[in-house]
Every structure is written in structure tokens, then in C-alpha cells.
LUMKOLLUM-480726 format. One record per residue (C-alpha): residue number from 1; x, y, z; residue in three letters; chain. Coordinates in nm, 3 decimals. Layout:
N
   seq         X         Y         Z   type   mol
   NUM         X         Y         Z    ala     A
...
***
This chain:
512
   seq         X         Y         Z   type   mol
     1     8.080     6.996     8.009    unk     A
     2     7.705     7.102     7.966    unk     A
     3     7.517     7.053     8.270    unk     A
     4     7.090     7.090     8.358    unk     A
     5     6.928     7.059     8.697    unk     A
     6     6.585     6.903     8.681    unk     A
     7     6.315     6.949     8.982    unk     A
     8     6.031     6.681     9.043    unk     A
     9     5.783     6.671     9.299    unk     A
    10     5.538     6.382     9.419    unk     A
    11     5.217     6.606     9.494    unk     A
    12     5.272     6.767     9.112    unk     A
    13     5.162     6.557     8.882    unk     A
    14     5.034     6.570     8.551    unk     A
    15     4.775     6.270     8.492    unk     A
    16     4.792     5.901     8.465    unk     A
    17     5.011     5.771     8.159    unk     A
    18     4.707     5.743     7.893    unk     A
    19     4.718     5.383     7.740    unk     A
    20     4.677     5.448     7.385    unk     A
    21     4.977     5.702     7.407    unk     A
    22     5.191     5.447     7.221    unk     A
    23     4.977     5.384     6.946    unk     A
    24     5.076     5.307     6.566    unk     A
    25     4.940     5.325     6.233    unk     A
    26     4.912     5.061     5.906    unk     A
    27     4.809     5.155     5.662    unk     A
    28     4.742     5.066     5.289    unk     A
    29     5.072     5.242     5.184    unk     A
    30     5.388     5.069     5.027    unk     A
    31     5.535     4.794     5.161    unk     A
    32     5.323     4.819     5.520    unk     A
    33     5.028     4.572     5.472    unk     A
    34     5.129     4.384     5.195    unk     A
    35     5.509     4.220     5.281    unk     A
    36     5.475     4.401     5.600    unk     A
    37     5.270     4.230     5.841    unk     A
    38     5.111     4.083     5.552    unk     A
    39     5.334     3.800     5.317    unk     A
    40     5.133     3.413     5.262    unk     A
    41     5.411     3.230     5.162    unk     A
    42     5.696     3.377     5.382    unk     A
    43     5.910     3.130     5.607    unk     A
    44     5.766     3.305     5.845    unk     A
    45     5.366     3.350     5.800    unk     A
    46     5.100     3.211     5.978    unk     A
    47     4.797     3.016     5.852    unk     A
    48     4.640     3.373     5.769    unk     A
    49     4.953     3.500     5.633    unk     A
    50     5.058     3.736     5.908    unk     A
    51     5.418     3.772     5.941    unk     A
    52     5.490     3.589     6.280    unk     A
    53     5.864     3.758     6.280    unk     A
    54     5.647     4.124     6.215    unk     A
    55     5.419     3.987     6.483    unk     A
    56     5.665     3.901     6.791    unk     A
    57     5.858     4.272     6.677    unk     A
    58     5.480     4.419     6.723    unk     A
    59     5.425     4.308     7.039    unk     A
    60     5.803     4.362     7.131    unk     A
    61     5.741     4.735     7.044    unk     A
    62     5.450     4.748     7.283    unk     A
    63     5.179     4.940     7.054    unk     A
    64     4.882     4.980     7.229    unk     A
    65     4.659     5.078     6.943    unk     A
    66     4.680     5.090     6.587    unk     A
    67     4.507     5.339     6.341    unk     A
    68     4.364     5.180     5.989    unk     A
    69     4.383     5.151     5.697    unk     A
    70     4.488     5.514     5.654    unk     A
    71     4.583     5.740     5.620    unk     A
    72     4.548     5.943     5.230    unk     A
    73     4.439     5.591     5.117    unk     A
    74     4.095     5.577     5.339    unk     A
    75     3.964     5.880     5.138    unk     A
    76     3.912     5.695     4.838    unk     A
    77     3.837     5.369     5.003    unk     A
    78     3.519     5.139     4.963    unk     A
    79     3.562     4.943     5.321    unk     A
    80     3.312     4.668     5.167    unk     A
    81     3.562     4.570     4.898    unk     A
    82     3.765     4.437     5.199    unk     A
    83     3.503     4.206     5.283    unk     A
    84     3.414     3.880     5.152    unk     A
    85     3.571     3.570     5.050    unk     A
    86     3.908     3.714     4.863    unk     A
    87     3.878     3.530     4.510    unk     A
    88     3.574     3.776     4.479    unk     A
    89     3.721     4.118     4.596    unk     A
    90     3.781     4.396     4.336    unk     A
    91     4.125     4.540     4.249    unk     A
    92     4.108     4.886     4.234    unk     A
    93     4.310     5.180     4.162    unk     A
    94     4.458     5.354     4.480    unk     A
    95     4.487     5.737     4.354    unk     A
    96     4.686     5.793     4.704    unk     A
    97     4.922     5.696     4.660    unk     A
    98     4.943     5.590     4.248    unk     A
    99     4.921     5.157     4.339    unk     A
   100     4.684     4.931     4.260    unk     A
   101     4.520     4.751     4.541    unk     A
   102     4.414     4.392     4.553    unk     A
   103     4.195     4.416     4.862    unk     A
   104     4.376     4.041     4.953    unk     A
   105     4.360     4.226     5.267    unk     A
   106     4.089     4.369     5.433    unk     A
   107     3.869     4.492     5.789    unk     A
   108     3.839     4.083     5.905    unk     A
   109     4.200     4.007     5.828    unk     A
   110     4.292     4.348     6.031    unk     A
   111     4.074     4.235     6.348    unk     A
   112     4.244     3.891     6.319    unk     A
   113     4.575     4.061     6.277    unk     A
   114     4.542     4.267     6.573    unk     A
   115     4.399     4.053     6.830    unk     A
   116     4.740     3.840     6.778    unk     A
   117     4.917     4.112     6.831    unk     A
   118     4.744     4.227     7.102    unk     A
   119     4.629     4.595     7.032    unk     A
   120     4.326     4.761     7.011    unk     A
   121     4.182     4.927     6.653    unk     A
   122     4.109     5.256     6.578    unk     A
   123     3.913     5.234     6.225    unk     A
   124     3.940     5.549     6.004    unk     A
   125     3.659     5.564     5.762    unk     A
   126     3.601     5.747     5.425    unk     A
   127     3.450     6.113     5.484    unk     A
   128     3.629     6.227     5.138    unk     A
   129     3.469     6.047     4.830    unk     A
   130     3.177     5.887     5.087    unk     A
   131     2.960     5.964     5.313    unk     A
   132     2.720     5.952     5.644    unk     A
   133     2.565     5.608     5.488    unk     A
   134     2.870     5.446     5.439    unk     A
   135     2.999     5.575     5.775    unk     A
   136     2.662     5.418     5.949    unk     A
   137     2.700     5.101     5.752    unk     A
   138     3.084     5.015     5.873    unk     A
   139     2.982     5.057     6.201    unk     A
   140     2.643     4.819     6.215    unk     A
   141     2.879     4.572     6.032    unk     A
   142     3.152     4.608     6.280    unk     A
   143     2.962     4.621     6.615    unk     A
   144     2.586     4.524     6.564    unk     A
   145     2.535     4.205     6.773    unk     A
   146     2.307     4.019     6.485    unk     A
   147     1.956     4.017     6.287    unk     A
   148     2.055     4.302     6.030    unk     A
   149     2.169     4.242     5.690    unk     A
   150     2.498     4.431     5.756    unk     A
   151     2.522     4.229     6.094    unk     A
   152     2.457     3.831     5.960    unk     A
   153     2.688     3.955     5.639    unk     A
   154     3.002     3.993     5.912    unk     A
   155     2.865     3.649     6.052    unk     A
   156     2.824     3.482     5.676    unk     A
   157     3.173     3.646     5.647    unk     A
   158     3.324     3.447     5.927    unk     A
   159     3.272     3.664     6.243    unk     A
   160     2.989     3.600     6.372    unk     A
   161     3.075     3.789     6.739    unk     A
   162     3.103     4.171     6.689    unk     A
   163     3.400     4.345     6.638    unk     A
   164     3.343     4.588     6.908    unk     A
   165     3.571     4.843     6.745    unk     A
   166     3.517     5.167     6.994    unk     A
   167     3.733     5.382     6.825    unk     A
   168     3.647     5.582     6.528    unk     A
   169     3.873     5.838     6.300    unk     A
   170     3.588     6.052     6.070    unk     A
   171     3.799     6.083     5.762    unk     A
   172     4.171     6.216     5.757    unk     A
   173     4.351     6.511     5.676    unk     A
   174     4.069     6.660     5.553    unk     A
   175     4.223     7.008     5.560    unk     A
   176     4.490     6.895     5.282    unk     A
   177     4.462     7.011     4.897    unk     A
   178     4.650     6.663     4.828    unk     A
   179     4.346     6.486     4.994    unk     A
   180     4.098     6.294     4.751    unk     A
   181     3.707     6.488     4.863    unk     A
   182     3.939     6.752     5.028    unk     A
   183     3.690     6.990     5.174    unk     A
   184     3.720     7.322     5.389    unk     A
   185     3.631     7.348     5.676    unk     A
   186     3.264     7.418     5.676    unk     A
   187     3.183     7.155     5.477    unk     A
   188     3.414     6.882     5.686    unk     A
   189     3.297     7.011     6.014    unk     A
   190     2.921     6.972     5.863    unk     A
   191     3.000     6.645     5.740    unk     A
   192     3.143     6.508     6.053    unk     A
   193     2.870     6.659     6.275    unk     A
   194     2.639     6.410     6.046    unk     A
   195     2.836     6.123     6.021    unk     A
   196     2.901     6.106     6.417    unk     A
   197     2.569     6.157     6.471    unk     A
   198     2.435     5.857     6.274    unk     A
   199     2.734     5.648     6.368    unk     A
   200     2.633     5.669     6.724    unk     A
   201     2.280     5.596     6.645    unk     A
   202     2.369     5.282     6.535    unk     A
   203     2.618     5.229     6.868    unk     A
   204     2.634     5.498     7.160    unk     A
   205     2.924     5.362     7.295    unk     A
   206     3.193     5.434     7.006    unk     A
   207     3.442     5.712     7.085    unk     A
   208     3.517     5.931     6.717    unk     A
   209     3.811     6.169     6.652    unk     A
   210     3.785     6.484     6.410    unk     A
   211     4.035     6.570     6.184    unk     A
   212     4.212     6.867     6.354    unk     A
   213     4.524     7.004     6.141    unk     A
   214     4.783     6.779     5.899    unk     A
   215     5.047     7.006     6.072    unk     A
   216     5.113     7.314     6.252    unk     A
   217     5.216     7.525     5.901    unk     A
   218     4.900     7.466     5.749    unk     A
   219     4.763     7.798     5.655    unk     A
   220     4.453     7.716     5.746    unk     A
   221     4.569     7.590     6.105    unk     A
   222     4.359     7.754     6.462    unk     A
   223     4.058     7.845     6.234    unk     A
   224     4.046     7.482     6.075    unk     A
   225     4.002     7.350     6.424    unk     A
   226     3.768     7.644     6.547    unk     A
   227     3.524     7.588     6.259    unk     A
   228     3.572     7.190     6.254    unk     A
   229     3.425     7.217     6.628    unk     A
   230     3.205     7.484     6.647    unk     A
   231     3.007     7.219     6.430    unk     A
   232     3.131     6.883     6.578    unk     A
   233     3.200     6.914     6.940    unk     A
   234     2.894     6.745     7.054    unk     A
   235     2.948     6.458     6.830    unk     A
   236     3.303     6.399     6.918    unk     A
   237     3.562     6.279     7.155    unk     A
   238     3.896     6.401     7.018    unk     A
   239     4.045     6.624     6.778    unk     A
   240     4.344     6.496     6.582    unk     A
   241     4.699     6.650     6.532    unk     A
   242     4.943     6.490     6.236    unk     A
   243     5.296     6.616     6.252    unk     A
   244     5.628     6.490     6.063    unk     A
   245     5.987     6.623     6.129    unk     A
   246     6.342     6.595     5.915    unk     A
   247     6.699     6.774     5.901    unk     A
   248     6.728     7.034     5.692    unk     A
   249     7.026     7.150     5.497    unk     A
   250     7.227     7.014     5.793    unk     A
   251     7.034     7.183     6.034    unk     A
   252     7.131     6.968     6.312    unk     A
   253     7.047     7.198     6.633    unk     A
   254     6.674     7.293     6.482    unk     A
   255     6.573     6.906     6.403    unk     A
   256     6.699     6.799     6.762    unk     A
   257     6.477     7.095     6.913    unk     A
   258     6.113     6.951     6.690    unk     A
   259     5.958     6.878     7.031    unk     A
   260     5.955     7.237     7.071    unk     A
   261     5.728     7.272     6.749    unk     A
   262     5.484     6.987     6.883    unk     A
   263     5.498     7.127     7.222    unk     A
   264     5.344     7.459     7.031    unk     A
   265     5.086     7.251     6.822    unk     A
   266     4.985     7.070     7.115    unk     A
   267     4.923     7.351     7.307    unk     A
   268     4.798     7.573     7.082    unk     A
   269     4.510     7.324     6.968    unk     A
   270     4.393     7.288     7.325    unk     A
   271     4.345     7.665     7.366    unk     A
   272     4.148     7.647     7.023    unk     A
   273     3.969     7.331     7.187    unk     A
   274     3.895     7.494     7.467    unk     A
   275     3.774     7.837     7.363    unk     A
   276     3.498     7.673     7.124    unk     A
   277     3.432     7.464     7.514    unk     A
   278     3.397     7.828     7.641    unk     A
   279     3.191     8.032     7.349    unk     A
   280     2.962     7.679     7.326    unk     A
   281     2.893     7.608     7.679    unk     A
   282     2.991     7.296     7.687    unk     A
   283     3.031     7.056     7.960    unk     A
   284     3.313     6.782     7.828    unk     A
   285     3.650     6.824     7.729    unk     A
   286     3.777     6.768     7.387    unk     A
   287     4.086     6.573     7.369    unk     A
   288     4.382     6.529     7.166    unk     A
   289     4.437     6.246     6.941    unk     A
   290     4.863     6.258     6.784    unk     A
   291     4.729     6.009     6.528    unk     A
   292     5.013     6.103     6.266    unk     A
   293     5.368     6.164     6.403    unk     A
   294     5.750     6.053     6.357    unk     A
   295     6.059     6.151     6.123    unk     A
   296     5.964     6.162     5.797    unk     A
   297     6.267     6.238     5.515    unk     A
   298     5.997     6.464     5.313    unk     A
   299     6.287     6.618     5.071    unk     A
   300     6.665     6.596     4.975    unk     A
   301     6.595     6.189     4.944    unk     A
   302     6.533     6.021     4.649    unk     A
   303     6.780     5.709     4.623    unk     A
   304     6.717     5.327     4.570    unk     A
   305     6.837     5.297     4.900    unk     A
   306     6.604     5.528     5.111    unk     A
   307     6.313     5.525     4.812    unk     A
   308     6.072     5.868     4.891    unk     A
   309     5.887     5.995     4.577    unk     A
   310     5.585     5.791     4.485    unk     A
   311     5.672     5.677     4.138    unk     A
   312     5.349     5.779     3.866    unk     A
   313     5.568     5.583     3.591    unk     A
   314     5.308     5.273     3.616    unk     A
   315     5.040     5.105     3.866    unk     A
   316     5.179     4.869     4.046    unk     A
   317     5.119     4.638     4.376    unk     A
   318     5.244     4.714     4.708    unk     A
   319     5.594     4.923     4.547    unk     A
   320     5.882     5.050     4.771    unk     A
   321     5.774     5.422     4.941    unk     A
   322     5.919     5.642     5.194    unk     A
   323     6.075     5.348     5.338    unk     A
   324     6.322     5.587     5.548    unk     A
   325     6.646     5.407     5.740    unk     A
   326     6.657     5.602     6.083    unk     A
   327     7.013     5.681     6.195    unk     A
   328     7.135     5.812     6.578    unk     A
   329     6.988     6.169     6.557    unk     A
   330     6.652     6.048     6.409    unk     A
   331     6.609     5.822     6.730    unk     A
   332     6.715     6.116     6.980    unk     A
   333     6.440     6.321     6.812    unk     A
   334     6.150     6.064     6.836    unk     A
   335     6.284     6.024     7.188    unk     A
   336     6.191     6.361     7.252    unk     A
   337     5.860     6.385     7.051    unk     A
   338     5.807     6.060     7.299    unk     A
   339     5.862     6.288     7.580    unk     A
   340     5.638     6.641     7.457    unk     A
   341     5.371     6.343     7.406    unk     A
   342     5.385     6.212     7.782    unk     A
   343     5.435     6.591     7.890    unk     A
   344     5.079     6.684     7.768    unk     A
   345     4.901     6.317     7.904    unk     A
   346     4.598     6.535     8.040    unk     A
   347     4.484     6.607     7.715    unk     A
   348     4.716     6.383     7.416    unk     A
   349     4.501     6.068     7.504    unk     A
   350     4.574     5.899     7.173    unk     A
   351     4.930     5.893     7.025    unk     A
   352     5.005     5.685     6.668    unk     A
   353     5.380     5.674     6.527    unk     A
   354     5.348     5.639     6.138    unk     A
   355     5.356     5.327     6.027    unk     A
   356     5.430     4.988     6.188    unk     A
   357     5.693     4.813     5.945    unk     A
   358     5.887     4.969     5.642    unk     A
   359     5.694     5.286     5.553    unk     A
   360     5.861     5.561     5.776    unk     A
   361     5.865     5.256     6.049    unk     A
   362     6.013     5.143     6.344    unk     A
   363     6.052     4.760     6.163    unk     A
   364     6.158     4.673     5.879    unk     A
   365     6.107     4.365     5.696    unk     A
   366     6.225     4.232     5.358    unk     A
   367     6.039     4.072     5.157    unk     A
   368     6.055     3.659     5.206    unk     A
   369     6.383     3.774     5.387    unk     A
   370     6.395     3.895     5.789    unk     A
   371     6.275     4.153     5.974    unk     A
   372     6.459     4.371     6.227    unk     A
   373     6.478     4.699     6.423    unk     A
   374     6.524     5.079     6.326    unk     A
   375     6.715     5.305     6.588    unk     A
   376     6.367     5.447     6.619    unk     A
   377     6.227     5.116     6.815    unk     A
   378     6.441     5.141     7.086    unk     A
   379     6.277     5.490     7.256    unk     A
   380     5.886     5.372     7.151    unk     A
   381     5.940     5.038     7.286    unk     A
   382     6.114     5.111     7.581    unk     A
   383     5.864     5.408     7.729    unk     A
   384     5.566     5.164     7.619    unk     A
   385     5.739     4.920     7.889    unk     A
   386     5.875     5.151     8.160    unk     A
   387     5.613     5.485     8.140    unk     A
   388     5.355     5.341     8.404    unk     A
   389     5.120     5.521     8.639    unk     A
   390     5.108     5.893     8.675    unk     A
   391     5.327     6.150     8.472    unk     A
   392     5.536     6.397     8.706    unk     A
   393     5.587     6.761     8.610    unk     A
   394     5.956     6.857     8.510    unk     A
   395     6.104     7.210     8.618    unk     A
   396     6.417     7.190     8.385    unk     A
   397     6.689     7.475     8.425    unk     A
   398     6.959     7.379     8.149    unk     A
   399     7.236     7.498     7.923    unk     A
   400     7.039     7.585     7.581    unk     A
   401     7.113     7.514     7.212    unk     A
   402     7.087     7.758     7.006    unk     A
   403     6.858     7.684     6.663    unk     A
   404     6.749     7.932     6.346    unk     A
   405     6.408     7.776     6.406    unk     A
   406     6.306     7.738     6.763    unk     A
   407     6.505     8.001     6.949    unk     A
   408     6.694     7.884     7.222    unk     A
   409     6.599     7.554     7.350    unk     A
   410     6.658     7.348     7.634    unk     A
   411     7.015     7.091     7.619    unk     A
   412     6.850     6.850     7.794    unk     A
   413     6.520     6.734     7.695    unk     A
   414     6.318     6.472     7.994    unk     A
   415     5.999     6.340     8.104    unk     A
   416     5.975     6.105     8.412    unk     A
   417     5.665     5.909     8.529    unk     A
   418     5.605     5.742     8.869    unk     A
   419     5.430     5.388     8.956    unk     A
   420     5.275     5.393     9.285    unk     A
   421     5.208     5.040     9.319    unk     A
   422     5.557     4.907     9.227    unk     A
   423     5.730     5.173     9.391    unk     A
   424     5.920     5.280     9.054    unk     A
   425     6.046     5.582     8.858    unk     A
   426     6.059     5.601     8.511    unk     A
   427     6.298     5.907     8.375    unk     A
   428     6.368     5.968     8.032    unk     A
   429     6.646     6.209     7.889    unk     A
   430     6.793     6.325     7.569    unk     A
   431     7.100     6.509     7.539    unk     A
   432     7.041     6.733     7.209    unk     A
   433     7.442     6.861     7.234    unk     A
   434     7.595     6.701     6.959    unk     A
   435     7.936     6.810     7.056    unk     A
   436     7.915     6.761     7.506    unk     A
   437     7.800     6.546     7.719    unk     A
   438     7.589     6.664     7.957    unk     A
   439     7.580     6.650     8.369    unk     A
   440     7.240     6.636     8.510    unk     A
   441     7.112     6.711     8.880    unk     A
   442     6.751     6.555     8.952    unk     A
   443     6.587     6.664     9.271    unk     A
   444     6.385     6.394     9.341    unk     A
   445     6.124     6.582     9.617    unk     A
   446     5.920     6.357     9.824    unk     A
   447     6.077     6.078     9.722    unk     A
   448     6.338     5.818     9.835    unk     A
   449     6.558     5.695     9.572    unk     A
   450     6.664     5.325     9.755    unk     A
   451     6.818     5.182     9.398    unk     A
   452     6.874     5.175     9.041    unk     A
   453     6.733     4.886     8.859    unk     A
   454     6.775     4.991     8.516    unk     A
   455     6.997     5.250     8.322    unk     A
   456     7.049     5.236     7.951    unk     A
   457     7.140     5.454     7.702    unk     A
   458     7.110     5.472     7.320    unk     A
   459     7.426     5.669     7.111    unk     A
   460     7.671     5.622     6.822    unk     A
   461     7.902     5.325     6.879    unk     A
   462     8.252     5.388     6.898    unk     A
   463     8.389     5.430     6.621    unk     A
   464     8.106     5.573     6.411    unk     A
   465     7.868     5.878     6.374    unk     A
   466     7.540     6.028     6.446    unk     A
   467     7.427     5.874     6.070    unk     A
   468     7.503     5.523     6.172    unk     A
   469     7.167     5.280     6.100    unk     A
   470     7.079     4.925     6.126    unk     A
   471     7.054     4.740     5.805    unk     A
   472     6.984     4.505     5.663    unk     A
   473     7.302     4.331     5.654    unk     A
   474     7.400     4.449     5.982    unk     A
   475     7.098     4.487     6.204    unk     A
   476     7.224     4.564     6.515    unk     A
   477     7.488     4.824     6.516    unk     A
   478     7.242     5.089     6.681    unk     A
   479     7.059     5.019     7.035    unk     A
   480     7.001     5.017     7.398    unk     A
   481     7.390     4.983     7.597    unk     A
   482     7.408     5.000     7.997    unk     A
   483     7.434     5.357     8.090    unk     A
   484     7.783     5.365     8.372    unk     A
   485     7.833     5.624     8.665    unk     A
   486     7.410     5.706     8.754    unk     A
   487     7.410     5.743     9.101    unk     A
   488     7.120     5.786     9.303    unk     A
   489     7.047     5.823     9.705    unk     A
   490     6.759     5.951     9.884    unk     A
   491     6.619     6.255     9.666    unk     A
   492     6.916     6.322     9.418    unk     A
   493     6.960     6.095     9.164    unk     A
   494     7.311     6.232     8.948    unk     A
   495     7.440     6.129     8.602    unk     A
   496     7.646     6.196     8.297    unk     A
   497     7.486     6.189     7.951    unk     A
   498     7.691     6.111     7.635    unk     A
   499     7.615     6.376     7.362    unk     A
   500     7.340     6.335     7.139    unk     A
   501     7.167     6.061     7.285    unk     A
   502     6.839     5.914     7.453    unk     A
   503     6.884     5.704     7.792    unk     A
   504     6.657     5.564     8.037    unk     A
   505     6.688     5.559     8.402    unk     A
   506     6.439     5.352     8.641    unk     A
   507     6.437     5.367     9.029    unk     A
   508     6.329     5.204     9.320    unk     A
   509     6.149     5.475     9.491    unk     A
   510     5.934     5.250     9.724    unk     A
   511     5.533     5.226     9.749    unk     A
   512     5.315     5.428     9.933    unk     A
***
């Protein structure tokens, strides 16, 4: 039997659980907009066509903000083609990702689409075959009250309240070869020191992220972000991270331990951040925006069943991409990313899993057929619920794994938050063993554990493997199963967890 011993403490704590942590992302990509949340005609759809089943998962989920429309797509995007009545929008050629795009949907049906479902909008615009103008423009048409052309078009257009859209991404992935306008770094960080500065002359109160790195392994990562905000850092609020994770060759041990790479990233973009605070004199804190992360199958899958490759055979509308089915490990590792996330809540404010529903998604949702649940769902949806009030530092002293990529890491993989006004702890473990369970210790200090309302825990059924999915025709084989033998008095709370698998335990600790 493995075993860890966890310390927490009351008086250390690490902020207040950010809201738009548990953020996600559509974007014009696949099957996400268009069949997604997206499908006039379905059993299903609303008046506008929204996906009601897509809606109820969304809100089930508990996303708190979502980033659109992209995302590779926004950098060859004209956001005024998405405008308009929809008999009169163009079709154009999407050289993202090798579709054609009928602009059916566009920025109104998006800020109709997300006030049903309850979630704020982060707007990416087009910094890589466009400009400051266009970047001014969206946001007078979004947010300007009335009296301007761009204004009393929105109103002609339907909405004649603003949008109030506060938050802004200034391009994406800017750093990538693969991006249309790619650009290096001098010429992005230029470019966004422009574009935020005109955007906020047309509203002051808009909060804009930078594109930081597309991952850790870029060759161009630490200097990308020095340069980027040696330009930008009066202009901006955040600094973006983008991060996707996989098994390789069977590499179990090293894709259970990927929270140990985004730990790194994390960490090593605020000391970047914070040394261009330091050189600059600057007053304000940059922030981290995780506007790109999940398990993405990047290689070894190319099968009708788990489509990857974007097909350049043809142009075609809304075609089947990366539409990944997540399995038992995948949903242990997002777990975990879930927990480096919360770990670093002083300065990841902004968090998006990529996407919503069927590319590289929690949902999944057939086309005039249903829509149900990835293994993936059950970790996002269930720290959106239970992660409340302030995040408590973790002291964990555990049996490691051992992994070719990452070293030794830690067996046991937590973070825990606590709720002063309901009196309630939130703790949430994965076991990375995929052989032992694992015995955990948890030193509750300064606290008084009175009961357990809630212990659940996600693993393979009997019977099956670590590769076992939900599907289509049997859509509920993976998810959350009461957790047996927790125990928990005064400051000790003790419990068994099953190998390889994510659980949640919440406790009545009383209110101050």
C-alpha cells in the first residue's frame, strides 16, 4: 500500500478561488459551434438554434467564462462578417483549419448563446491578418452605449443595449509558425501595445490578455514573454499560457505527472512577468490567463473513431476534428491540471479548458442525435461546484512515481479550498499509482472536522480498465461513485484511494 501525509493550515492560505478559473473555450473549429451548441433543426434547439441538451450540460459543467471564437481561426477572421441579418453574411474560406465557414453564426448569436448559459465572454480578436482599426471597431460595436455608426449598427442589428464584453484576448498564439500573420515577438508585442491602447480609448474599463507562449517547448518561450511585455505591460492585464498533454508510447507514469510541466510553465512565466515588473518599474501585477489547456491526442491517432488530422482532401462545413473520447487516465490527469490551476490562484486568474462540446471536449453531442458526458466532465464540473472561498496551501510528503520526463513526482496529487461562510472544506486528490491504492493522512490544523457531507470518487468500473470511455452507445460507464471508509474527526481527516483515480472529499469544518 502507497501512503502520503498531507499538512494544511487555516492562517496559510493562498488567495480566494478566482471565478473565471473554470473557464472554457468555443471556438470556430469542427463540430464545436456548428452541431455543437449550434444545430436549428435538432429535437432539441431553441428558437435561435442553440442546443438546449448542450445548454443544460453547459451550465451543468459550471463554466464561468468562455473564450471566442478562437482560437487559430480568429487570426484570419473578419468579426463583421458575423454580423448582420444571416441571408447576407459571406462564406468564406477558414485557412485554420482547411473548412469553409458560413458565418450562420456569429458575435450576436454568441452573446445570446452565453447569457442562456450563464457565463461571461472573453472575445479574442484578429491581431494576425488585422489590425489596431479593426481591434477599435469590435470594441465601439460591442460596448459603445449609442450615437456612433458602429454603435446604432449593433442596435439596427438587434441589440440595441451594449454588450459590455470586459474581457479582451489581443490575437492568439501569436508566437506559432502555424499561425496565419504569425509575427515575432517585436512586432506582436508592438502590435498589441497599439491595439490595447486604442481599444481602451474607446472603453477604459475592458480588461485585455497578451499572448504569452502556445506551450512551454516553444523555442522561443521566457524571451517571447520578456519582449511581448517589455512593450505591452502598461496596456495589459494578463499574459496568456496554452498547454496540451497526451500519453506517449505508453508512457503511463510521465502523462499522469503533466501537472508537474504546468506547475513549471506557470511558474516560470510569473518570474518572467515579474522581472519585466522589476526592470520597468511598474506598479501592477501582470496576471496569468490558462486560456488553452486539456488532453489533447496530438499523435499516434488517426481513426474514424477518434478523427485527429485535419483533412486538406476538400473544403467542407463544420467536418469531424480532434474530436478525442477521454478514457480513466485522461480524467485523472485533467484532475490534476485542475489542481496545479487552483494551486497558483494568486496569479492564474483566468483558466479555459479547450473546447466546450466535441472538439477535445468535455460534451459530446451527435449530430440531430444526444449529447452526453466525457470522463473529463466529472473533475471540471465538480471543482466549479465545490472549490469556494479561499485556496489553502498543501505540504504533501508522499511515496513518488518515478517518470523518464518529470523526475520523481509526487503519488498523490491534491488541492483543498476552504469556505468561511458555510463552514466547508473542499479537498481534491488523485492517486497517479496505477498499480496501489494509496493511504492518505490530512492534518487538518486549525480546524475542526465535525462531518463528511460528500465523498466521491471517479475510477475504472469493475471489470474494466484505465481506457474505459463513455460513448455514445453507452454513456455512462465512467463517473462520480461514493467514495467508502473516509473518516474524519477533529483535525485528521483519513482515507484510502483506489489507484489511478480522482475523488472528492467535502467537510463540515464549521464557520468562523
Amino acid at each position: 500500500m502507497s501512503r502520503a501525509r498531507i499538512s494544511i493550515d487555516r492562517d496559510f492560505t493562498i488567495s480566494e478561488v478566482p471565478h473565471r478559473l473554470f473557464g472554457s473555450f468555443v471556438e470556430h473549429m469542427g463540430r464545436c459551434v456548428y452541431t455543437g451548441i449550434y444545430e436549428p433543426g435538432h429535437a432539441q434547439a431553441d428558437e435561435q438554434g442553440f442546443r438546449k441538451d448542450v445548454l443544460a450540460l453547459t451550465k451543468e459543467l459550471g463554466a464561468t467564462v468562455i473564450r471566442y471564437p478562437g482560437g487559430n481561426f480568429v487570426s484570419g477572421y473578419n468579426w463583421e462578417d458575423g454580423i448582420g441579418p444571416v441571408a447576407n453574411r459571406p462564406r468564406r474560406l477558414d485557412g485554420a483549419w482547411h473548412t469553409l465557414e458560413t458565418n450562420a453564426f456569429g458575435l450576436h448569436e454568441f452573446v445570446d448563446w452565453s447569457r442562456k448559459a450563464g457565463t461571461e465572454i472573453m472575445e479574442a480578436i484578429n491581431l494576425g491578418t488585422r489590425g489596431v482599426n479593426a481591434a477599435r471597431e469590435i470594441v465601439e460595436y460591442a460596448n459603445h452605449p449609442g450615437g456612433t455608426y458602429l454603435s446604432d449598427l449593433r442596435a439596427k442589428n438587434g441589440h440595441k443595449d451594449p454588450f459590455d464584453i470586459k474581457l479582451w484576448c489581443l490575437g492568439n498564439e501569436m508566437d506559432g509558425p502555424w499561425q496565419i500573420g504569425h509575427k515575432t515577438a517585436q512586432e506582436y508585442g508592438r502590435l498589441a501595445q497599439e491595439a490595447g491602447k486604442a481599444m481602451r480609448l474607446v472603453d477604459p474599463t475592458i480588461e485585455l490578455v497578451a499572448c504569452g507562449s502556445s506551450s512551454s517547448a516553444m523555442p522561443t518561450f521566457g524571451e517571447w514573454e520578456q519582449t511581448v511585455l517589455t512593450h505591452a505591460y502598461d496596456e495589459v492585464d494578463y499574459v496568456s499560457l496554452h498547454a496540451y498533454y497526451q500519453e506517449h508510447d505508453g508512457d503511463a507514469n510521465s502523462f499522469l505527472a503533466s501537472a508537474v510541466d504546468m506547475d513549471y510553465f506557470i511558474e516560470s512565466v510569473v518570474a518572467t512577468a515579474d522581472a519585466v515588473r522589476a526592470k520597468g518599474k511598474h506598479k501592477k501585477k501582470i496576471n496569468l490567463s490558462f486560456d488553452e489547456w486539456n488532453v489533447w491526442y496530438q499523435s499516434g491517432l488517426d481513426t474514424e473513431d477518434q478523427p485527429h488530422r485535419v483533412n486538406n482532401s476538400g473544403w467542407r462545413e463544420h467536418p469531424r476534428v480532434i474530436e478525442d473520447k477521454y478514457n480513466v487516465t485522461d480524467a485523472v490527469v485533467v484532475g490534476t491540471l485542475l489542481n496545479s490551476l487552483l494551486r497558483h490562484g494568486d496569479r492564474v486568474k483566468i483558466a479555459n479548458q479547450a473546447q466546450l462540446v466535441n472538439v477535445i471536449a468535455p460534451i459530446l453531442a451527435e449530430p440531430n442525435g444526444p449529447a452526453w458526458r466525457q470522463s473529463i466532465f466529472y473533475p471540471f464540473s465538480l471543482m466549479a461546484e465545490l472549490a469556494k472561498g479561499k485556496i489553502l496551501r498543501t505540504e504533501v510528503d508522499s511515496d513518488k512515481v518515478d517518470t523518464a520526463k518529470f523526475g520523481d513526482a509526487d503519488l498523490v496529487d491534491v488541492s483543498v479550498t476552504w469556505d468561511e461562510d458555510n463552514g466547508r472544506m473542499a479537498l481534491f486528490f488523485a492517486n497517479r499509482g496505477l498499480e496501489e491504492a494509496a493511504d492518505v493522512e490530512v492534518a487538518l490544523r486549525g480546524f475542526d472536522a465535525k462531518s463528511i457531507i460528500r465523498a466521491e470518487v471517479l475510477e475504472a468500473p469493475e471489470g474494466s480498465d484505465r481506457f474505459t470511455k463513455n460513448t455514445l452507445a453507452q454513456q455512462d460507464q465512467i463517473g462520480m461513485t461514493p467514495l467508502s471508509g473516509v473518516k474524519a474527526t477533529g483535525d485528521e481527516l483519513r482515507l484510502t484511494l483506489p489507484a489511478l483515480s480522482w475523488s472528492v472529499v467535502v467537510l463540515e469544518v464549521g464557520k468562523n
